[in-house]
Each structure stands twice: as structure tokens, then as C-alpha cells.
C-alpha positions in Angstrom: 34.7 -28.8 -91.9 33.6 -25.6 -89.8 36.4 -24.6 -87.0 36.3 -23.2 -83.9 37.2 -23.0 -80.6 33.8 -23.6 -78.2 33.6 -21.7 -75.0 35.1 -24.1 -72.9 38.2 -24.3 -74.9 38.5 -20.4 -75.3 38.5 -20.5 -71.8 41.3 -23.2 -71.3 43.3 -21.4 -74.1 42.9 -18.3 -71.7 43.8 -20.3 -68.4 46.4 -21.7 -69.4 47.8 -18.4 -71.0 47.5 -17.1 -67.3 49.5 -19.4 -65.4 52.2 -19.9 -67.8 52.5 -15.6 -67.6 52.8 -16.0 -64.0 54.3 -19.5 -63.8 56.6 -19.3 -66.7 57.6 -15.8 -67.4 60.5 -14.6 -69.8 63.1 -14.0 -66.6 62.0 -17.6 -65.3 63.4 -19.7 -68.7 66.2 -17.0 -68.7 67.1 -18.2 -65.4 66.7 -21.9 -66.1 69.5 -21.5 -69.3 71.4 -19.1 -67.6 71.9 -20.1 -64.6 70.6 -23.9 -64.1 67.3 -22.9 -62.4 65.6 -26.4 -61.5 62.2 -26.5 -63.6 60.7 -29.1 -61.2 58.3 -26.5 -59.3 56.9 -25.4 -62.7 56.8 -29.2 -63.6 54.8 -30.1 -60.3 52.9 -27.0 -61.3 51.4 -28.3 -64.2 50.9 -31.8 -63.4 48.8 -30.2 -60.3 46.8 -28.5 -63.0 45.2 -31.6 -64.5 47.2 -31.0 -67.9 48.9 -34.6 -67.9 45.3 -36.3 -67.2 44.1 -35.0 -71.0 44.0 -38.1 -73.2 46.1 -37.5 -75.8 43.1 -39.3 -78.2 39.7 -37.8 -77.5 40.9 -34.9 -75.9 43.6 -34.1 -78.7 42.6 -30.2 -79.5 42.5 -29.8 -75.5 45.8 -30.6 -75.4 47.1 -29.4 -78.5 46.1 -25.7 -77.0 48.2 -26.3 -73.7 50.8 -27.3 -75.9 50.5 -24.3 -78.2 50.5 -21.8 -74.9 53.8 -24.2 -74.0 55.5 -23.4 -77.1 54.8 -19.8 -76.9 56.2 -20.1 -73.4 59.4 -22.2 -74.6 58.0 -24.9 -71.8 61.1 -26.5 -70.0 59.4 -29.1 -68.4 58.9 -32.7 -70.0 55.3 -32.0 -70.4 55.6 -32.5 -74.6 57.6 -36.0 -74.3 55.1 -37.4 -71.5 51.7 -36.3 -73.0 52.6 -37.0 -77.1 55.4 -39.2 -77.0 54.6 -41.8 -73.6 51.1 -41.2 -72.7 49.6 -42.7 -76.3 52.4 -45.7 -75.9 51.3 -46.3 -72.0 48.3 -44.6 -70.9 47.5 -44.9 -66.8 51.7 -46.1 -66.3 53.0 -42.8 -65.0 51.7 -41.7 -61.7 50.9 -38.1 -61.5 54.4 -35.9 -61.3 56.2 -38.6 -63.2 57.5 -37.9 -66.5 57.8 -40.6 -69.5 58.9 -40.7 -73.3 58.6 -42.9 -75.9 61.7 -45.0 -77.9 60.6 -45.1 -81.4 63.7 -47.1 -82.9 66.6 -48.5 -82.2 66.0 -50.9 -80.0 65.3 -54.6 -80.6 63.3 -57.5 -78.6 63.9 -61.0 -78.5 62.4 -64.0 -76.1 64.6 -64.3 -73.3 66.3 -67.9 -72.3 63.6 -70.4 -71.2 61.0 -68.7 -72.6 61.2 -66.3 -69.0 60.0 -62.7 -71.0 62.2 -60.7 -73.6 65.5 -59.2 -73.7 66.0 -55.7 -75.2 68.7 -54.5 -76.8 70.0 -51.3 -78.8 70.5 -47.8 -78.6 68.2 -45.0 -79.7 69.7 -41.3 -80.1 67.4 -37.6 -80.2 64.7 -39.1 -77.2 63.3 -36.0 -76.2 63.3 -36.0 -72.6 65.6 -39.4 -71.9 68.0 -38.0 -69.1 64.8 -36.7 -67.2 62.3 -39.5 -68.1 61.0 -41.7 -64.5 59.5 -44.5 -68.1 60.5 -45.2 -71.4 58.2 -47.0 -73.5 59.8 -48.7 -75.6 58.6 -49.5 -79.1 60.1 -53.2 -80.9 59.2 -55.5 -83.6 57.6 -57.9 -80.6 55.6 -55.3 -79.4 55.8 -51.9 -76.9 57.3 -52.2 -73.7 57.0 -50.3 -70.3 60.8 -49.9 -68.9 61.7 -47.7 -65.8 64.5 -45.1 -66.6 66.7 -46.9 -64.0 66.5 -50.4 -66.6 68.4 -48.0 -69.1 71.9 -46.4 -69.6 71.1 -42.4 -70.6 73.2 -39.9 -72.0 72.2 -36.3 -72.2 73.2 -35.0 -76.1 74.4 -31.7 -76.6 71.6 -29.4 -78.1 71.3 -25.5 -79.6 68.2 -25.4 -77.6 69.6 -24.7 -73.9 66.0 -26.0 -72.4 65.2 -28.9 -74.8 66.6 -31.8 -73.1 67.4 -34.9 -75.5 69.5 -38.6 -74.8 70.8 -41.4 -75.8 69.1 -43.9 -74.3 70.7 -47.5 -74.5 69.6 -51.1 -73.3 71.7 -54.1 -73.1 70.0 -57.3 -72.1 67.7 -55.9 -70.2 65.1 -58.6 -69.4 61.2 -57.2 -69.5 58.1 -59.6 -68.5 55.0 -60.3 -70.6 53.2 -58.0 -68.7 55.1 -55.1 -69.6 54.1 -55.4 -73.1 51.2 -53.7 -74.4 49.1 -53.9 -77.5 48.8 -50.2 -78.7 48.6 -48.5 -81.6 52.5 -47.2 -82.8 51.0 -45.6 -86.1 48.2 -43.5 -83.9 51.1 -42.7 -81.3 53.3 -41.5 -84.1 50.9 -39.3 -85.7 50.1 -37.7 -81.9 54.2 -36.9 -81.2 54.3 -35.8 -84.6 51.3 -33.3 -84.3 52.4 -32.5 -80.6 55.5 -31.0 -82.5 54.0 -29.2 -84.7 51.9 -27.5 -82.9 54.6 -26.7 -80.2 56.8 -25.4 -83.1 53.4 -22.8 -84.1 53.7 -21.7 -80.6 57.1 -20.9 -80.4 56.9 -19.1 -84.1 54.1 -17.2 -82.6 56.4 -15.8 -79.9 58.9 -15.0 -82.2 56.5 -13.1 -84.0 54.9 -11.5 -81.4 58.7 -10.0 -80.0 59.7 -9.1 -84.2 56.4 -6.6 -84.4 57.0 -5.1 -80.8 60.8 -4.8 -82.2 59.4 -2.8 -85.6 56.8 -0.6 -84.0 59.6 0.7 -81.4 62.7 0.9 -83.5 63.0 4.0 -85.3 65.1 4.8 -88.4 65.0 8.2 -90.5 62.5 9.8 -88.2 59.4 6.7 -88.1 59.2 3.6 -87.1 60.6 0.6 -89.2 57.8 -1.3 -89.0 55.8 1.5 -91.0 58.7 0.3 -94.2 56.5 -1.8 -96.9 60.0 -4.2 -97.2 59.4 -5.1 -93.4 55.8 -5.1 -93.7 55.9 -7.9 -96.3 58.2 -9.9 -94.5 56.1 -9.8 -91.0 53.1 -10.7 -93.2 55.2 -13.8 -94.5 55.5 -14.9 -91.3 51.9 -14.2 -90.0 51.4 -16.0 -93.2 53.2 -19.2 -93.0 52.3 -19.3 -89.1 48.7 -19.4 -89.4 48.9 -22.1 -92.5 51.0 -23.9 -89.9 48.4 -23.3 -87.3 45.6 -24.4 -88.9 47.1 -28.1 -90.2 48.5 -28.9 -87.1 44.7 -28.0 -85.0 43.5 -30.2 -88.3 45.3 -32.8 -87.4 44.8 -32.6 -83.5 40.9 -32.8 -84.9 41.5 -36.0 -87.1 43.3 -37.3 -84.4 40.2 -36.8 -81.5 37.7 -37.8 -84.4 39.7 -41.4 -85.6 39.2 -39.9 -88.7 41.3 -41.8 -91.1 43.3 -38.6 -92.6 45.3 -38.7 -89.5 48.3 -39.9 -90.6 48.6 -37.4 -93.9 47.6 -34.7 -91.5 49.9 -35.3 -88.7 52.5 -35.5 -91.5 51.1 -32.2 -93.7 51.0 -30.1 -90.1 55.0 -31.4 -89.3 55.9 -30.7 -93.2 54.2 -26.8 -92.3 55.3 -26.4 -89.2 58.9 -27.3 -90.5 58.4 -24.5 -93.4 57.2 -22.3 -90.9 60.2 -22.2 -88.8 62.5 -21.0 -91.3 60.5 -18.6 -92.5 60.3 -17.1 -89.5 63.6 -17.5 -88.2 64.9 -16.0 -91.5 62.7 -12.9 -91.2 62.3 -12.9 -87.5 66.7 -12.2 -87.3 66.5 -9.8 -90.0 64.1 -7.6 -88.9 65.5 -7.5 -85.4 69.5 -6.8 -87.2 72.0 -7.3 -85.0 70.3 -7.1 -82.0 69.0 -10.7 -82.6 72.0 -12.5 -82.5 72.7 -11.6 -78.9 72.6 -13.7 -75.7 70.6 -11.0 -74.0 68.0 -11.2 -76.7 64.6 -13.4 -75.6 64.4 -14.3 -79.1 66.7 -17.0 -79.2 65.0 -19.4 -76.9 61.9 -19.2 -79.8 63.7 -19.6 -82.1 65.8 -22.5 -81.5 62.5 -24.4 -79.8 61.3 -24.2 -83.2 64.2 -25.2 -84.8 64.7 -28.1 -82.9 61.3 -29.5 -83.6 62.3 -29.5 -87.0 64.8 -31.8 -86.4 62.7 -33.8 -84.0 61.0 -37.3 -85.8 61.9 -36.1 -89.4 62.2 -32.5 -91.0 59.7 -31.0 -93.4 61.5 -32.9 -96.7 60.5 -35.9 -95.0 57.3 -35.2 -94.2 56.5 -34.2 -97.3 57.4 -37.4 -98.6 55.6 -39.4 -96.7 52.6 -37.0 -98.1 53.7 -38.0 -101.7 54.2 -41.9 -100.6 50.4 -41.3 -98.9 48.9 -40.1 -102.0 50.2 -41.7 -104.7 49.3 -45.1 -102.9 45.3 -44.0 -102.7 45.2 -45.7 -99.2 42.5 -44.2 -96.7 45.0 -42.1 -95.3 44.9 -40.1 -98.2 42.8 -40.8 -101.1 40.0 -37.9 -101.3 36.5 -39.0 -100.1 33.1 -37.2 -100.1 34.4 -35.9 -96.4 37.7 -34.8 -97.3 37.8 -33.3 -100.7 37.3 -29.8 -99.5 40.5 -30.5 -98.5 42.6 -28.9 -95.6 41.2 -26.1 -93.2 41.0 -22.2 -93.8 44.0 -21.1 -92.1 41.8 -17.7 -90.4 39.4 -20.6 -88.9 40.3 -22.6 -85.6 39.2 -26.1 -84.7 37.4 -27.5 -82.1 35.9 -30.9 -81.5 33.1 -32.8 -83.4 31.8 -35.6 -84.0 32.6 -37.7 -86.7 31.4 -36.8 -90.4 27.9 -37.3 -91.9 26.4 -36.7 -95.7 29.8 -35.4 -96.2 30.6 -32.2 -93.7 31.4 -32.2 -90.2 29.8 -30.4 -87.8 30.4 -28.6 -84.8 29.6 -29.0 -81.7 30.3 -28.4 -78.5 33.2 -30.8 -76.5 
């Protein structure tokens, strides 16, 4: 595969860098964890953009760059659970400002008295977004239903992350027509939340990066900076490292995804296994190298950080990931049995993706969106 960015994407990468410097600066997510700052203007913000229109299928590596910049930004707004985790489930439901997210499990269907629709049932825990969600779709063994957030019973859960928002979100007879059922994919809408993650996770690391070198190239010790020490140097090049491996699966996968490609499913789950990896290395390094100084309230880091952290934890960590790799590959299915196409294998993590079309005589080639 050759990777790139076209022109048009450089330029949304660019755009949106822009308006999230001016829209969502450092002193604005301060305020919004310090002091309970209402994130709905930067919320309307975006929507007014156009982001929420990109499909989350064709236009996969579009979106996966907002939601790289959104990362890097620590994004408060619901923007990750309404694109990745509602929009594949429900395309077209949520009118434009309203924010939706996606019930993966723990909830149950089952035909309502007189044949008169279904009846849900259950409770699902960790829904990212559920105490700020307008729809939930809702995903059963009869199917995926459309449910407005005032159908449901939502708890907000306690989380590390002071701008990650996650619920309980509980049903209890709560009757649902035919027509709110829809025929989608789950698998496909799985593997988008799960790259949607990762690639939210690079973007966060990224930050964290970016504030650990400006740390080392300003704090001195024995008369020169510390960043000039070979022990820091090495561990600032494991994080570039494992950031940019992270980086490339996770654009792989946002590329398998927009190309139906049938790898999606082991590259969705090879970029969360990564981007999983990639977090601790760079929270491990990233506090070290700042010292004390890290663990403190005042500190920007922390908000990185802990975004990263809690994608981890989000739809599996990277030990399950990796199993579902091993499950993928040891049953030869399409997912992940090597073909003429595939047995270059993954991308070169100093290449970037863009769009193209699906492969022929073996390579895929670029082209322009």
C-alpha cells in the first residue's frame, strides 16, 4: 500500500488544527474540569463545521484526522461517541446539534405482548457519552434499535478522566416499534468505534509528547538542558516510537475501513491492541521525564494522559485485542488470512494514509479522495 495524505486532507488536517487552537485551547478544557465550563458552544461549534456530516464509512480517514486533532485537543464534546459509536449504528437519525451513542451489550429484546413491537430490557455500564446522549442505539440479539435518551434511565459513572463523560444506561420494558429497528452492520460499527479510539488515543499521546520535549529542551540540570541526556533521549524516542507504530495502524485501519477491504476487523483490532501499548509507554516516560512536576493539578499533562488512558479501557484493552488478533489468525478467515493484497503486511509507520480505491494485481494505489 502507498500512504499519504492528498492535498485536500493536508488541508482539513490543517483546518481543523486551527479552530480547535482557537476553539479549544489549553485554558478552555482547564476551565471546563476546573470549574464546570459548559462545552455546548464548542459542541455547536463543530457540528456548524460539517464534522458530524462525514460518513463514518467512505469518509473514514476524513474523520479519523478530526478525530486525531480531537485527541490532541482532549475534545470534551461528544463528537467521538456520535460519529464512531451512533452514526454507523443509525446514520441520518440525529439531526444536526444532537448527540448519539451506541449500546453494544447488555441489553436484551423480546416481542412485546400481541405481537405490538419489542420490549427492551437490561443495563449496559462504560457508554461513552450516555448522560449527554439526545439517541442511543441500541444493539440486541433481534436486531439494533433507535431509542431517545428520555426512553432510558442514565447514570453518570465516576471517571479519572474529568472531560470523558461515561453512564450507565438502563432500560426496563421499554416498548420500541418495528420501525425503530434497523438492519446494519454491528461487526462494521464495532471495528469504526474501535478505530475511532485508537486513533483518539494517538492524538492524545501526541500531545503528551509534544508538552514532555518542550519540558526537556527548557529544564536545565548541571548547566544544559535535560533533554540533551542520552537516558532521556531514548526514552522520548520510545515514545515517538510506539506513537507513530500506533499512528500508522490505526490510519490502516481507518483505510480498510473506507476501502471494505476485508482486513478491517484484524486492523481495527491491531490499531486498539497499539494504541493500548502506546499509552503506557508514554504515560510511563511522559511522568518521568517531567519528575514531579507531572503529578500536579496545575500540570496540562494530565488531561492527555488520562484521555489516553481511558481509551484503553474503552471496548477492551490491548490484551484483548491482541487476542482477538490471535483468534483472527489462527482461524484463516478473510479477516486475516494473508492474500496477494495483504502479505506486505501492515503500513510503514513514517508513511500516512489516505484514500484509494480498492486493490488490483496485488497493490493499492493512491489516489486522490
Amino acid at each position: 500500500m502507498l500512504f499519504e495524505f492528498d492535498d485536500d486532507q493536508q488541508m482539513l488536517r490543517q483546518a481543523a488544527r486551527d479552530v480547535l487552537a482557537k476553539e479549544c485551547p489549553p485554558a478552555r478544557v482547564r476551565a471546563i474540569a476546573d470549574d464546570n465550563e459548559d462545552p455546548a458552544p464548542l459542541w455547536a461549534a463543530i457540528a456548524g463545521l460539517g464534522w458530524t456530516e462525514l460518513s463514518p464509512t467512505s469518509e473514514m480517514v476524513e474523520l479519523a484526522i478530526l478525530l486525531e486533532e480531537l485527541g490532541r485537543a482532549t475534545d470534551p464534546t461528544p463528537f467521538l461517541a456520535t460519529t464512531t459509536w451512533f452514526g454507523p449504528l443509525a446514520p441520518g437519525v440525529a439531526a444536526e446539534g444532537q448527540a448519539g451513542t451506541a449500546v453494544f451489550d447488555g441489553v436484551s429484546a423480546h416481542p412485546a405482548p400481541l405481537g405490538d413491537g419489542w420490549l427492551l430490557d437490561g443495563t449496559a455500564h462504560h457508554v461513552l457519552d450516555g448522560d449527554r446522549a439526545d439517541w442511543f442505539a441500541v444493539v440486541t440479539d433481534a436486531g439494533v434499535f433507535t431509542v431517545p435518551a428520555s426512553e432510558a434511565n442514565v447514570t453518570r459513572e465516576a471517571a479519572f478522566d474529568p472531560l470523558l463523560h461515561v453512564a450507565d444506561v438502563s432500560f426496563w420494558q421499554v416498548r420500541v416499534s418495528e420501525e425503530q429497528r434497523r438492519d446494519v452492520d454491528v461487526a462494521l460499527a464495532r471495528d469504526i468505534a474501535l478505530t475511532g479510539l485508537a486513533i483518539t488515543m494517538v492524538g492524545a499521546c501526541r500531545r503528551v509528547l509534544e508538552l514532555t520535549l518542550d519540558h526537556v529542551r527548557a529544564r536545565e540540570q548541571f548547566g544544559a538542558p535535560i533533554g540533551s541526556f542520552q537516558a532521556v533521549k531514548h526514552k522520548a524516542a520510545d515514545m515517538h516510537v510506539a506513537i507513530e507504530r500506533a499512528r500508522a495502524l490505526a490510519y490502516f485501519a481507518a483505510l480498510a475501513i473506507a476501502e471494505q477491504d476485508p482486513r478491517r476487523t484484524l486492523a481495527a483490532a491491531m490499531a486498539k491492541a497499539s494504541a493500548g501499548e502506546c499509552a503506557t509507554v508514554v504515560f510511563e516516560n511522559g511522568f518521568q521525564l517531567f519528575g514531579g512536576m507531572g503529578f500536579t493539578w496545575e500540570n496540562d499533562l494530565q488531561f492527555a494522559l488520562k484521555r489516553a488512558l481511558a481509551g484503553e479501557l474503552l471496548l477492551g484493552g490491548a490484551d484483548t485485542h491482541r487476542a482477538r488478533i490471535a483468534a483472527i489468525m489462527l482461524d484463516g478467515s478473510p479477516d486475516g488470512a494473508p492474500t496477494a493484497a495483504g502479505a506486505a503486511g501492515p503500513p510503514n509507520p513514517d508513511q500516512h494514509p489516505k484514500s484509494q480505491p480498492a486493490p488490483t494485481a496485488g497493490e493499492h494505489h493512491a489516489t486522490a479522495v
